[in-house]
MOPAC internal coordinates of N, CA, C and O (Angstrom, degrees):
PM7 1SCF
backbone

  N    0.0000 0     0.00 0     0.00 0    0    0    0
  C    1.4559 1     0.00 0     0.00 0    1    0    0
  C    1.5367 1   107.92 1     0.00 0    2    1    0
  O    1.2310 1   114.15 1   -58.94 1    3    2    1
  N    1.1998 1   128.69 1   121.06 1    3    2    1
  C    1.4759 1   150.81 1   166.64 1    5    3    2
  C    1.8590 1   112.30 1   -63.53 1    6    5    3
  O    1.2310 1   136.66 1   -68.13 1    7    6    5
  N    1.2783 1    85.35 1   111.87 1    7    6    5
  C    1.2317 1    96.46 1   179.18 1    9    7    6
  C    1.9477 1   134.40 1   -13.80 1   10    9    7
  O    1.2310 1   131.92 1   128.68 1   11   10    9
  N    1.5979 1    94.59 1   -51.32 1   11   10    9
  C    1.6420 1   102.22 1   151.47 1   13   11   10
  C    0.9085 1   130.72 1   -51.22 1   14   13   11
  O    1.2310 1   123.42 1   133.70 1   15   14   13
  N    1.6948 1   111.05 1   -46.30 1   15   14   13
  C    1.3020 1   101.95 1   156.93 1   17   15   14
  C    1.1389 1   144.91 1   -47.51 1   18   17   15
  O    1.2310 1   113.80 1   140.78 1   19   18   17
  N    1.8378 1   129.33 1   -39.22 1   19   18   17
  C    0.9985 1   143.83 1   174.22 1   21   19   18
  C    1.8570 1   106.68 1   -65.29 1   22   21   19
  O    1.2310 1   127.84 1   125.70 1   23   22   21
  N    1.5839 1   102.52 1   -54.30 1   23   22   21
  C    1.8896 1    94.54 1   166.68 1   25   23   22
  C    1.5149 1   111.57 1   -37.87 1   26   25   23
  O    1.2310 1   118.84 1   130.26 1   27   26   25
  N    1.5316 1   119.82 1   -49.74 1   27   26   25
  C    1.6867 1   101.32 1  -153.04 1   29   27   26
  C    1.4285 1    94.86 1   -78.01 1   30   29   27
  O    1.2310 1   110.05 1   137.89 1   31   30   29
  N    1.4307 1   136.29 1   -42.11 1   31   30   29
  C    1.2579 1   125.07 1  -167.90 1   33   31   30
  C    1.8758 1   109.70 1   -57.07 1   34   33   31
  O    1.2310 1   128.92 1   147.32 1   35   34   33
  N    1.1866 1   100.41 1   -32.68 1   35   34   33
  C    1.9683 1   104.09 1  -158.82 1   37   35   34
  C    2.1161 1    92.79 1   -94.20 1   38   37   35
  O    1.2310 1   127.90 1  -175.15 1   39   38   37
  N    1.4602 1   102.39 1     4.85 1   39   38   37
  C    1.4937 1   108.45 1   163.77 1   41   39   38
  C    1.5417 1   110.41 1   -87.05 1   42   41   39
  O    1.2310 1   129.31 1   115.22 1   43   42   41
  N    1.4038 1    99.67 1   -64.78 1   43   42   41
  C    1.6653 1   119.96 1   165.26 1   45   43   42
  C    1.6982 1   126.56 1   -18.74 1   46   45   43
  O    1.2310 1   135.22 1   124.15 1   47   46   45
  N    1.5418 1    88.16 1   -55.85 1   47   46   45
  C    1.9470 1    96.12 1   164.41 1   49   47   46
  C    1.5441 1   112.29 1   -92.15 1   50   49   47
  O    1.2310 1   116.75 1  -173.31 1   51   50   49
  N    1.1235 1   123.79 1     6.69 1   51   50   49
  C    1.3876 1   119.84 1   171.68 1   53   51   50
  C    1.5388 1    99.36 1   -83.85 1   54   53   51
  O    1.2310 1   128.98 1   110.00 1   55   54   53
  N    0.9794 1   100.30 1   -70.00 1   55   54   53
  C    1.8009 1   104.97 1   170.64 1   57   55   54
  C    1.1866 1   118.98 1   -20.43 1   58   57   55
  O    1.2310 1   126.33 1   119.92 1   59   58   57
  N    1.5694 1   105.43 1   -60.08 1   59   58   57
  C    1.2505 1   114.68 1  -176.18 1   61   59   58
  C    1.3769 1   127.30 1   -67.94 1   62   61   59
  O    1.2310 1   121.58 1   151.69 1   63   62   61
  N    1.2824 1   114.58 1   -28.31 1   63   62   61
  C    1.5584 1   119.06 1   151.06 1   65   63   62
  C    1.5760 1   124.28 1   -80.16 1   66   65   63
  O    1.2310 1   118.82 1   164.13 1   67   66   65
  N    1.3340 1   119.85 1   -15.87 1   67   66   65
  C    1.6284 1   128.80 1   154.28 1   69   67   66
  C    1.5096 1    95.01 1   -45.88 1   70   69   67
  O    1.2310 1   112.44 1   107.69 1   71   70   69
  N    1.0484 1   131.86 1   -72.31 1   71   70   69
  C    1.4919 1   146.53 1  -163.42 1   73   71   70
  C    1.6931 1    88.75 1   -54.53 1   74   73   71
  O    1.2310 1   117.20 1    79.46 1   75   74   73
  N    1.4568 1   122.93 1  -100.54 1   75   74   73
  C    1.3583 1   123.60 1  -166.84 1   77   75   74
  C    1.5080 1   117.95 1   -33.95 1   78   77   75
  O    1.2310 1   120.60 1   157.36 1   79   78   77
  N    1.5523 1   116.47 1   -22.64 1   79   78   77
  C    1.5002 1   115.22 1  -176.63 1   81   79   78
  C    1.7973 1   109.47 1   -88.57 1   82   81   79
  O    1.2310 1   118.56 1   149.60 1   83   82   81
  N    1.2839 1   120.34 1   -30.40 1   83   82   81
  C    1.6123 1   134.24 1   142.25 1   85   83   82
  C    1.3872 1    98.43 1   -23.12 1   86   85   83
  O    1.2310 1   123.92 1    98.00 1   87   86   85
  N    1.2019 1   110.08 1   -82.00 1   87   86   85
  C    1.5533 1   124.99 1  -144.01 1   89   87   86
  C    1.8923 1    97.88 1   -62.80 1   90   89   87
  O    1.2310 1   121.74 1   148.50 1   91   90   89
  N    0.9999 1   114.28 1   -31.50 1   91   90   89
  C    1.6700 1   120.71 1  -157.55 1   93   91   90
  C    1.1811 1    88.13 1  -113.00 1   94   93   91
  O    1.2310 1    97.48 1   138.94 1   95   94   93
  N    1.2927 1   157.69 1   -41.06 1   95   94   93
  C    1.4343 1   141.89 1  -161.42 1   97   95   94
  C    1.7348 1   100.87 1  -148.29 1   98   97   95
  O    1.2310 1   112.83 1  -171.42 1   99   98   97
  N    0.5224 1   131.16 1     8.58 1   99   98   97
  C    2.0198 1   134.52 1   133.18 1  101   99   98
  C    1.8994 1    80.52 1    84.23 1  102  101   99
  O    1.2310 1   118.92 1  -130.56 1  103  102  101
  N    1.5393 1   119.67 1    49.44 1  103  102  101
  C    1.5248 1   119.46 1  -172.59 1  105  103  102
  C    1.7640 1   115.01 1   178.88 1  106  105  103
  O    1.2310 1   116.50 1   -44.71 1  107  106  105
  N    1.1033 1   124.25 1   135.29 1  107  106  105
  C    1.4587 1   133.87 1   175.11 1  109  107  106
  C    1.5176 1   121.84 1   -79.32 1  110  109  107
  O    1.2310 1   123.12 1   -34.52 1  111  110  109
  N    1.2070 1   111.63 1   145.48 1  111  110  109
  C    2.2116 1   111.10 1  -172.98 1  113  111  110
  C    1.6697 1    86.58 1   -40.81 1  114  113  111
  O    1.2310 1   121.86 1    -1.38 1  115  114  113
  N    1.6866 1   114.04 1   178.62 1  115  114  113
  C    1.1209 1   104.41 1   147.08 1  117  115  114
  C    1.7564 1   105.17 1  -123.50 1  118  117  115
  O    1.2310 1   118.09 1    20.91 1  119  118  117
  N    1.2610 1   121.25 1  -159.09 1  119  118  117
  C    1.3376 1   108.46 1   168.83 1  121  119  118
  C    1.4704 1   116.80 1   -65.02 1  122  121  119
  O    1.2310 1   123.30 1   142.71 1  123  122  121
  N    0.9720 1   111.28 1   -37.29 1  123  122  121
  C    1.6701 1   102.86 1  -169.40 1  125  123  122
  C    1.4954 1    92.51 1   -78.89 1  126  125  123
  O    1.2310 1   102.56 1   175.40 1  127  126  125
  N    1.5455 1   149.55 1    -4.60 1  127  126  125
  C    1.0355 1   106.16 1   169.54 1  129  127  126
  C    1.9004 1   105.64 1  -101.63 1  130  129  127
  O    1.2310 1   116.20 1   171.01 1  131  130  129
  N    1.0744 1   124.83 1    -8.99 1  131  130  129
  C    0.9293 1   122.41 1  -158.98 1  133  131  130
  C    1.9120 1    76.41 1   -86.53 1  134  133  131
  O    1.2310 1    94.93 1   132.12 1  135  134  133
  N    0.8745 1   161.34 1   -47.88 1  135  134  133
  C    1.3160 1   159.61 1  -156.41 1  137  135  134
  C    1.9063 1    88.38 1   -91.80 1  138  137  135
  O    1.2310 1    96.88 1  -167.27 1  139  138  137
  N    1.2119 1   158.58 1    12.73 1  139  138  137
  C    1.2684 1   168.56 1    98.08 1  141  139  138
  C    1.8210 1   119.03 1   -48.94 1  142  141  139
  O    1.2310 1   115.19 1   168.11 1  143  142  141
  N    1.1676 1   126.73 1   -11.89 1  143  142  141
  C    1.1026 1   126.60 1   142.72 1  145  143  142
  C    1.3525 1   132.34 1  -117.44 1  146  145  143
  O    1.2310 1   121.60 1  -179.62 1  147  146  145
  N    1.3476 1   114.55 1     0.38 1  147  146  145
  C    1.5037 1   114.10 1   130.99 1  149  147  146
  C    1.5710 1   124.91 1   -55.50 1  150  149  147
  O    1.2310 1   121.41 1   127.20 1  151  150  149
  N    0.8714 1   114.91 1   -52.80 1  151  150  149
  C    1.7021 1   128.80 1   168.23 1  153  151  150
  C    1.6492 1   102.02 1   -32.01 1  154  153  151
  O    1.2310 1   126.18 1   122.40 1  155  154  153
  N    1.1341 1   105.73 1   -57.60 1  155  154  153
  C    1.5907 1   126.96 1  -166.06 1  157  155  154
  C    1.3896 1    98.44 1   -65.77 1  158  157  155
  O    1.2310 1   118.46 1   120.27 1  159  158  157
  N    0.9037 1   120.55 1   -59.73 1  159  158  157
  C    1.7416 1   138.22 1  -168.16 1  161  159  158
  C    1.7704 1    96.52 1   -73.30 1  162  161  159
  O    1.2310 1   113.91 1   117.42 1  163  162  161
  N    1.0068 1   129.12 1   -62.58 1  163  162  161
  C    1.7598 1   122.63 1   156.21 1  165  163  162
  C    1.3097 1   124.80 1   -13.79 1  166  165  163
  O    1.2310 1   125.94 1   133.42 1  167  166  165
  N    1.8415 1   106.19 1   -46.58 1  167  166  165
  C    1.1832 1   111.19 1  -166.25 1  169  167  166
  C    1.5262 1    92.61 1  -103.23 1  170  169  167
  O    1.2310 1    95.66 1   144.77 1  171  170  169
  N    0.9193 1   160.32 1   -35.23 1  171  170  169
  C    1.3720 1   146.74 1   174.87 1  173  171  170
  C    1.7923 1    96.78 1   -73.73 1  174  173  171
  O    1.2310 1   111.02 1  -169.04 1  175  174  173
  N    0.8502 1   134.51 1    10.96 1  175  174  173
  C    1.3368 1   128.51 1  -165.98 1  177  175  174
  C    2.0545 1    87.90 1  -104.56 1  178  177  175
  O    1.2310 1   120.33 1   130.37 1  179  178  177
  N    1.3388 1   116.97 1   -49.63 1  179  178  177
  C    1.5105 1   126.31 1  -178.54 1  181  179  178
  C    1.5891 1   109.24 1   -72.55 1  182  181  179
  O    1.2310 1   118.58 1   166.19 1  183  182  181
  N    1.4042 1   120.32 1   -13.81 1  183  182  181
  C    1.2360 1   115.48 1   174.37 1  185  183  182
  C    1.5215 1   114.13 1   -72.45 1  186  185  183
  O    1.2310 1   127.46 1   141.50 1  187  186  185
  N    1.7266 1   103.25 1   -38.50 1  187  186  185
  C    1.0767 1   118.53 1   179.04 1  189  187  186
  C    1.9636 1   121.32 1   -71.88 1  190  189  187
  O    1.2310 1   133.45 1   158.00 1  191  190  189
  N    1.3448 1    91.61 1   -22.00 1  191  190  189
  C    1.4789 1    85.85 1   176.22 1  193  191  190
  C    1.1842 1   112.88 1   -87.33 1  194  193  191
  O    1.2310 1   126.41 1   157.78 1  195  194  193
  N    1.5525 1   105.27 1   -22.22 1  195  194  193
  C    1.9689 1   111.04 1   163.05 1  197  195  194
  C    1.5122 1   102.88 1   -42.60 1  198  197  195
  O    1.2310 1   115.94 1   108.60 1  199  198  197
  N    0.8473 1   125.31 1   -71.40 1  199  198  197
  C    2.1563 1   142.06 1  -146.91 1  201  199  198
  C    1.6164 1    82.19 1   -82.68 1  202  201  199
  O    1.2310 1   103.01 1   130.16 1  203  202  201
  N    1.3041 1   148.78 1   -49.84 1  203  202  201
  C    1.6973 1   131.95 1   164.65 1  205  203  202
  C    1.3104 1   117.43 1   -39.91 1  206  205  203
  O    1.2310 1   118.04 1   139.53 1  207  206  205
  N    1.9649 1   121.34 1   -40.47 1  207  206  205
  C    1.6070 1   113.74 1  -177.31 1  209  207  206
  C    1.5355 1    94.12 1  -105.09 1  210  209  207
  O    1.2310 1   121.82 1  -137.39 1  211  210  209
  N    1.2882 1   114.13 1    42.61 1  211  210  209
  C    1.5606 1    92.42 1   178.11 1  213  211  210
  C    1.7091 1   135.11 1    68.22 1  214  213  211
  O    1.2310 1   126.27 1  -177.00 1  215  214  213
  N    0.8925 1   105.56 1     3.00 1  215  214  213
  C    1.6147 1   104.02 1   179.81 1  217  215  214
  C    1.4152 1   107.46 1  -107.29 1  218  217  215
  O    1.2310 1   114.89 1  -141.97 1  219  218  217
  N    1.5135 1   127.30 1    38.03 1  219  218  217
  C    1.2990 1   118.56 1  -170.75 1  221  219  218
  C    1.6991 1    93.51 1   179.13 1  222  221  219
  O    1.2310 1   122.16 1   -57.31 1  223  222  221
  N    1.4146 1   113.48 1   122.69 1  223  222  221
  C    1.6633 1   119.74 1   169.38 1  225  223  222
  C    1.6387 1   102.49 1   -86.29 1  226  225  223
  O    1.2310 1   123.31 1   -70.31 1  227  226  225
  N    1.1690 1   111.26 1   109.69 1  227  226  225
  C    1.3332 1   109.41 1   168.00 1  229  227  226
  C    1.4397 1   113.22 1  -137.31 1  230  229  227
  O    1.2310 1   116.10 1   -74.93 1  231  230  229
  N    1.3510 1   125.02 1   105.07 1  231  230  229
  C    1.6901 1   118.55 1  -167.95 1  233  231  230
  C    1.5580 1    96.80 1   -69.37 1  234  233  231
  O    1.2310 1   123.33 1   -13.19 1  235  234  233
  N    1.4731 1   111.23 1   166.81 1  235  234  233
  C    1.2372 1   122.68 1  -170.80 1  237  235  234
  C    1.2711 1   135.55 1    57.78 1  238  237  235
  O    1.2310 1   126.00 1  -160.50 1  239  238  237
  N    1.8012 1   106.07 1    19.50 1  239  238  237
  C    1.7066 1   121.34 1  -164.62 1  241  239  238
  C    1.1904 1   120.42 1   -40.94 1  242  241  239
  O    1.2310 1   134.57 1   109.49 1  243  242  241
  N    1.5306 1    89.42 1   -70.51 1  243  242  241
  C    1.4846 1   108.71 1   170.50 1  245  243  242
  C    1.6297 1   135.19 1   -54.07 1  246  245  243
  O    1.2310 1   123.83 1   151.12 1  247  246  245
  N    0.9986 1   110.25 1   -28.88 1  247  246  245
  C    1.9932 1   103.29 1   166.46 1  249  247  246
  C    1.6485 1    91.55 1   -76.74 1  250  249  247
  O    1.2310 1   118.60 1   143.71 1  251  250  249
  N    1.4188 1   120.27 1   -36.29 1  251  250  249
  C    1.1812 1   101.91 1  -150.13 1  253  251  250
  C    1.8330 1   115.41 1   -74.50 1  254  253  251
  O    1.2310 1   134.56 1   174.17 1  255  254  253
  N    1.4768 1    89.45 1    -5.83 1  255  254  253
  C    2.3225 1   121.19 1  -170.92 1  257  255  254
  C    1.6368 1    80.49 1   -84.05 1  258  257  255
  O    1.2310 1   119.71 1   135.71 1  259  258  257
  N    1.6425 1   118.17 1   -44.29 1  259  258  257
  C    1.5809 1    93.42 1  -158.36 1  261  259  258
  C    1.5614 1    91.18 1   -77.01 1  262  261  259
  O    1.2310 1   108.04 1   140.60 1  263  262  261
  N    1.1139 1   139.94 1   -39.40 1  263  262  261
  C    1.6221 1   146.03 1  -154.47 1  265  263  262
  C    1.8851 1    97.94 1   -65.97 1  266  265  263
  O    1.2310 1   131.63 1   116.79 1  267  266  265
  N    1.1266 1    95.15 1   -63.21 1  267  266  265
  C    1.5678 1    89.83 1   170.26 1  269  267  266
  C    1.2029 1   154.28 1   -22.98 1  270  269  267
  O    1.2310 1   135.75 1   113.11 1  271  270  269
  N    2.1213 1    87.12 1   -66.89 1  271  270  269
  C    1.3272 1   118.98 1   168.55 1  273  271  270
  C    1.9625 1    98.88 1   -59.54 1  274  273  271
  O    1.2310 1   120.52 1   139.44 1  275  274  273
  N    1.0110 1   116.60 1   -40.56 1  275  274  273
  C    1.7544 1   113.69 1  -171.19 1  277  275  274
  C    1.8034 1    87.80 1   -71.21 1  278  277  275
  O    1.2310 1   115.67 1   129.27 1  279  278  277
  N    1.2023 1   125.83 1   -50.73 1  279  278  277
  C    1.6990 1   114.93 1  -177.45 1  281  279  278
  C    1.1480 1   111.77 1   -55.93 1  282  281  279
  O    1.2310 1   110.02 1   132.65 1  283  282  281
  N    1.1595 1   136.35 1   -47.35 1  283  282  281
  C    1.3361 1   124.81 1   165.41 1  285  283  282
  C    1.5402 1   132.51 1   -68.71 1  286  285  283
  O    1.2310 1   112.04 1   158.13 1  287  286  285
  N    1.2409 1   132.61 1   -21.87 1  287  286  285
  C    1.4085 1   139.56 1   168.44 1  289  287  286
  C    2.0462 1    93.76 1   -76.81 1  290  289  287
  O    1.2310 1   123.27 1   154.55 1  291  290  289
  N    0.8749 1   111.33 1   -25.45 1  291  290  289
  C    1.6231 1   107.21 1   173.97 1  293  291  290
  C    1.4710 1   105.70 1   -71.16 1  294  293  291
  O    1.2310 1   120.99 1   138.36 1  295  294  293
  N    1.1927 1   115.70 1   -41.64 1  295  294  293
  C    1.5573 1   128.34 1  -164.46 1  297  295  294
  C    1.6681 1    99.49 1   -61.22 1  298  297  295
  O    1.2310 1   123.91 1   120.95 1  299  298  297
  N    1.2268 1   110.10 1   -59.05 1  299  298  297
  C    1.2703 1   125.15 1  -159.99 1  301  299  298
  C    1.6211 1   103.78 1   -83.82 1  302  301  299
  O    1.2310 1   121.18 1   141.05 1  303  302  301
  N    1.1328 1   115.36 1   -38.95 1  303  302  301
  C    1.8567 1   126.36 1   170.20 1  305  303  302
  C    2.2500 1    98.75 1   -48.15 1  306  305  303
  O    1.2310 1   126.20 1   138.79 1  307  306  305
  N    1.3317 1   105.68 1   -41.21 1  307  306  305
  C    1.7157 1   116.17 1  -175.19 1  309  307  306
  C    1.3953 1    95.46 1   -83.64 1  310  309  307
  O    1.2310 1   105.14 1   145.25 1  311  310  309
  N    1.3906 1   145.11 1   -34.75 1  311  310  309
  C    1.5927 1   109.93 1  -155.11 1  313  311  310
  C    1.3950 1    97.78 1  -115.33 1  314  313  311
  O    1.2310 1   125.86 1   173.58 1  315  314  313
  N    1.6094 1   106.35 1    -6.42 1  315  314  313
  C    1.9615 1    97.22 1   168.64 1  317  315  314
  C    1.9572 1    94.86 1   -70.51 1  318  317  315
  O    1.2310 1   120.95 1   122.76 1  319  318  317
  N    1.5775 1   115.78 1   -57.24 1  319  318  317
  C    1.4710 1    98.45 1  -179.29 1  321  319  318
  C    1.4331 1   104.84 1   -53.17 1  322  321  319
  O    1.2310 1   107.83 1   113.95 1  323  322  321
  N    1.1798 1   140.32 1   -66.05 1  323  322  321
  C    1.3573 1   111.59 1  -171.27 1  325  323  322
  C    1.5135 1   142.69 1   -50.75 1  326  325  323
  O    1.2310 1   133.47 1   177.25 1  327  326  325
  N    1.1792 1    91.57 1    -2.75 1  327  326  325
  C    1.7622 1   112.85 1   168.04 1  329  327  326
  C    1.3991 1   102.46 1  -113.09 1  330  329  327
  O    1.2310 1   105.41 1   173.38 1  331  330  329
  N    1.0286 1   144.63 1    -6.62 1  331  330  329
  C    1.3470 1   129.64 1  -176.96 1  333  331  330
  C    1.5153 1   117.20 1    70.29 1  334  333  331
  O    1.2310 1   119.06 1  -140.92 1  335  334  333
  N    1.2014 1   119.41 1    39.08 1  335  334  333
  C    1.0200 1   152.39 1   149.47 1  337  335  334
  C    1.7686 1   133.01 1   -26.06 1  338  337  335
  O    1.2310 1   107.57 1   -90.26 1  339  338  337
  N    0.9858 1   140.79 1    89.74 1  339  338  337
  C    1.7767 1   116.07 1  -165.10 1  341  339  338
  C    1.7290 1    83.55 1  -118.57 1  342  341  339
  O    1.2310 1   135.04 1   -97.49 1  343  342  341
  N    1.2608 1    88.50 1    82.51 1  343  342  341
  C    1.9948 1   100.96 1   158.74 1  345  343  342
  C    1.4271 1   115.16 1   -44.31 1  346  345  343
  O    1.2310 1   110.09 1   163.62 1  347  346  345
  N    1.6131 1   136.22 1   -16.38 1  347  346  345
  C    0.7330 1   106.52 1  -151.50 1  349  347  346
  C    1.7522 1    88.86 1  -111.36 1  350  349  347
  O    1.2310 1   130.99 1   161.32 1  351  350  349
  N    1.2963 1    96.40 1   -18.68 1  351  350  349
  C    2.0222 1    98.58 1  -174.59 1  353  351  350
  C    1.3640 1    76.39 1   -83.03 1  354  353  351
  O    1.2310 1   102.42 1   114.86 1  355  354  353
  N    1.5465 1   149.79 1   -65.14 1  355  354  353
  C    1.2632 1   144.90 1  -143.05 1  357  355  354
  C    1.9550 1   108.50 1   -77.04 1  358  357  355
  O    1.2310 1   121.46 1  -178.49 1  359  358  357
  N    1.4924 1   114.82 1     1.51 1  359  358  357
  C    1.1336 1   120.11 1  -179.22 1  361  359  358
  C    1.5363 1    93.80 1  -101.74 1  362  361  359
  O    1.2310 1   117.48 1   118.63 1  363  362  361
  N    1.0181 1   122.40 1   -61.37 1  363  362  361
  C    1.7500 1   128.38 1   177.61 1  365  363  362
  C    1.6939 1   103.66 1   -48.59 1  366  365  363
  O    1.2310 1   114.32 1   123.63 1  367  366  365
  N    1.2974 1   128.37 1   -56.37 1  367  366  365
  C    1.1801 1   118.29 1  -164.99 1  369  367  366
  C    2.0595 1   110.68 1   -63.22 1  370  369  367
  O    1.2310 1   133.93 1   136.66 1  371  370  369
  N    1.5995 1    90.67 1   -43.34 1  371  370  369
  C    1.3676 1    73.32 1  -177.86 1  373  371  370
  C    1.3746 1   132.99 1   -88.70 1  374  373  371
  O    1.2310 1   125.35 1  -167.97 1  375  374  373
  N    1.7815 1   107.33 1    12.03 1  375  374  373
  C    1.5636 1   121.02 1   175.38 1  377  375  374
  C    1.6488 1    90.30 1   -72.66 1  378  377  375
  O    1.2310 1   119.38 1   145.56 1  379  378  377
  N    1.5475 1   118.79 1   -34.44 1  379  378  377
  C    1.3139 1   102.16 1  -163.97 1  381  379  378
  C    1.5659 1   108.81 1   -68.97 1  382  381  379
  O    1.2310 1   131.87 1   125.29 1  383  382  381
  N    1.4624 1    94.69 1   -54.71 1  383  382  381
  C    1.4599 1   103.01 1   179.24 1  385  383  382
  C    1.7036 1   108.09 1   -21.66 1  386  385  383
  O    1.2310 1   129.01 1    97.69 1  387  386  385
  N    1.4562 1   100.24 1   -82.31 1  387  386  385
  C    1.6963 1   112.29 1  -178.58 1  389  387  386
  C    1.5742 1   120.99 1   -56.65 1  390  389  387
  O    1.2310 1   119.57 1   162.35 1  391  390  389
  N    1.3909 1   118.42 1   -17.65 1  391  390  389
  C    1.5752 1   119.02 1   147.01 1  393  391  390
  C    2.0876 1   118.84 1   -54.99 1  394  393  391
  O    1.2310 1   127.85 1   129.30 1  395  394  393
  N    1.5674 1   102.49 1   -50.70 1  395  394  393
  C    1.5345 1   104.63 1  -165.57 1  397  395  394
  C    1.8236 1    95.52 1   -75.60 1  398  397  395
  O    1.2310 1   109.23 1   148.40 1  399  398  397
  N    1.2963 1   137.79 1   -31.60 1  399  398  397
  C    1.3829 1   163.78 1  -131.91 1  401  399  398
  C    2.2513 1    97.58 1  -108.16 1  402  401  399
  O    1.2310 1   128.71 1   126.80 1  403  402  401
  N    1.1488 1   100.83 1   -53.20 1  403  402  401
  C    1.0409 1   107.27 1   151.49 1  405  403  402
  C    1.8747 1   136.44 1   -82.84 1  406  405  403
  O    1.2310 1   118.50 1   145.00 1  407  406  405
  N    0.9394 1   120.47 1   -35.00 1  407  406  405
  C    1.4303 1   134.03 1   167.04 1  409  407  406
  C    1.6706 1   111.41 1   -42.03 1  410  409  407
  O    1.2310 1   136.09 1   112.37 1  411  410  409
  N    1.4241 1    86.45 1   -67.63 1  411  410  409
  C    1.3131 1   103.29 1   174.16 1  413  411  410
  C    1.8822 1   131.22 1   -57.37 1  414  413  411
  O    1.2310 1   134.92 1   151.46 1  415  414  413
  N    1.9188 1    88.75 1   -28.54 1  415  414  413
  C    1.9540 1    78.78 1   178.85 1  417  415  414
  C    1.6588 1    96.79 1   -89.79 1  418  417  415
  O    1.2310 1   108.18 1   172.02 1  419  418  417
  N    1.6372 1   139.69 1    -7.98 1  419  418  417
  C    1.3782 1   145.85 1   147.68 1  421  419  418
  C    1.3472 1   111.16 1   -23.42 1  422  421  419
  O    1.2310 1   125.66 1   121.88 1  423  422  421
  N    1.6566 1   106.72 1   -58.12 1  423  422  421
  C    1.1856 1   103.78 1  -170.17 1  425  423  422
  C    1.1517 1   121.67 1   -82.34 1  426  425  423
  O    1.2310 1   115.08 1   138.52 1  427  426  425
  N    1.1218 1   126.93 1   -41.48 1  427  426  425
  C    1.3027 1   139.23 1   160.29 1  429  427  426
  C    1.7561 1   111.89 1   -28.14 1  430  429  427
  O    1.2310 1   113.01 1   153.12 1  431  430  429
  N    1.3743 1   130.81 1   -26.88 1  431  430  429
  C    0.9685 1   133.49 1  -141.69 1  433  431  430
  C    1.6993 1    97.07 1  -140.72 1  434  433  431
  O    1.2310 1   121.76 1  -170.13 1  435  434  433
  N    0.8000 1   114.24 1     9.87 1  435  434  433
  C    1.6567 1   128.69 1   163.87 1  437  435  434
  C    1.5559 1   123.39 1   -73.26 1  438  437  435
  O    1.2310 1   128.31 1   124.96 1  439  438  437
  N    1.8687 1   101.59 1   -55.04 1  439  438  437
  C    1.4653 1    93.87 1   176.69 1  441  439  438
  C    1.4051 1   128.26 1   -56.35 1  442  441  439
  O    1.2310 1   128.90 1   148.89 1  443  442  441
  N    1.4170 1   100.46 1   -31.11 1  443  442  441
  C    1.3506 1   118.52 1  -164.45 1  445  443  442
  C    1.9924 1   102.85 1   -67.79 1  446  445  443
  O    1.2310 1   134.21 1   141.63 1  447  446  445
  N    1.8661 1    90.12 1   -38.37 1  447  446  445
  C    1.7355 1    87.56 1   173.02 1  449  447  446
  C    1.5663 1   119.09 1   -71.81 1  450  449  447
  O    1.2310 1   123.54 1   163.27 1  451  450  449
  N    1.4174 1   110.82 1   -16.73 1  451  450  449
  C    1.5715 1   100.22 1  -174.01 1  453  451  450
  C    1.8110 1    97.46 1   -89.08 1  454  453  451
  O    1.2310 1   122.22 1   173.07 1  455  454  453
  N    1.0994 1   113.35 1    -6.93 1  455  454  453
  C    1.6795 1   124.15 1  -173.48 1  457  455  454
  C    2.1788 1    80.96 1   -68.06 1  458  457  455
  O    1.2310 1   129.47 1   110.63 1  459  458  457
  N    0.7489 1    99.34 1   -69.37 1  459  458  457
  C    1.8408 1   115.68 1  -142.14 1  461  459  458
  C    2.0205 1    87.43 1   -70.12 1  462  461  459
  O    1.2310 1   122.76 1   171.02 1  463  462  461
  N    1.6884 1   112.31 1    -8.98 1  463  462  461
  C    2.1317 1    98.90 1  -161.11 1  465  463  462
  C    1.6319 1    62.42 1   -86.80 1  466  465  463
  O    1.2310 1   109.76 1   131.10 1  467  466  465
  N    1.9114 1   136.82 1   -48.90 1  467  466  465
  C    1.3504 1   112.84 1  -130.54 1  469  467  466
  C    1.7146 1    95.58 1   -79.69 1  470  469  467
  O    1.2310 1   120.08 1   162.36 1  471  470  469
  N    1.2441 1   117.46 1   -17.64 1  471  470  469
  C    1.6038 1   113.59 1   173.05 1  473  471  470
  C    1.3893 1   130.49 1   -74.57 1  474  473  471
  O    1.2310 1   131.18 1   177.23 1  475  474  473
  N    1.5854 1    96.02 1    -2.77 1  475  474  473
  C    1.8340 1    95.86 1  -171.49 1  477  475  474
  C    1.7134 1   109.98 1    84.60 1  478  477  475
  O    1.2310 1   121.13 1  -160.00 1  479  478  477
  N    0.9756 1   115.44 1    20.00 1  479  478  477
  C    1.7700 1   113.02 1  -174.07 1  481  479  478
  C    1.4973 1    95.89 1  -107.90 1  482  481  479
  O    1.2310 1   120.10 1   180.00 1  483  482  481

């Protein structure tokens, strides 16, 4: 599934809870809360990676790591559209960024490794 793809579906249930949150409280998330249950979903998201390395008994970890991981890629799929967002030029640009950003402190950090192979360190 192509990324657009993933926007229209995680639009689709936004709607669809636009609608149910109408119906039950006569009003729509706003950003700050929908970026407040991301928060929420973040933090149950690290509990879960606790109980994946072992530092945490939690039955049902694992559906509950994949459920998460999908709550949070939903989270973030809603508040780039609600900002107008294009995740997908703004996902490429900043892999580059952090490709040239990293590359560069590599290199930087080379002499120093051929310093320490010719000493035996």
């Amino acid at each position: 599934m192509a990324l657009d793809e993933f926007r229209q579906r995680a639009e689709h249930v936004r709607d669809l809870y636009d609608r149910l949150n109408l119906s039950e409280r006569g009003r729509v998330w706003t950003n700050e809360e929908f970026m407040l249950g991301f928060i929420g979903d973040v933090g149950d998201l690290a509990k879960l990676v606790m109980a994946a390395e072992g530092a945490r008994d939690i039955p049902g970890a694992r559906a509950a790591l994949e459920h998460e991981l999908a709550d949070c890629l939903w989270s973030v799929l809603i508040l780039a559209d609600r900002y107008d967002i294009d995740l997908h030029r703004a996902f490429h640009r900043t892999m580059t960024e952090l490709e040239t950003a990293i590359t560069t402190r590599l290199a930087a950090t080379r002499p120093d490794e051929a310093k320490d192979d010719e000493h035996g360190s």
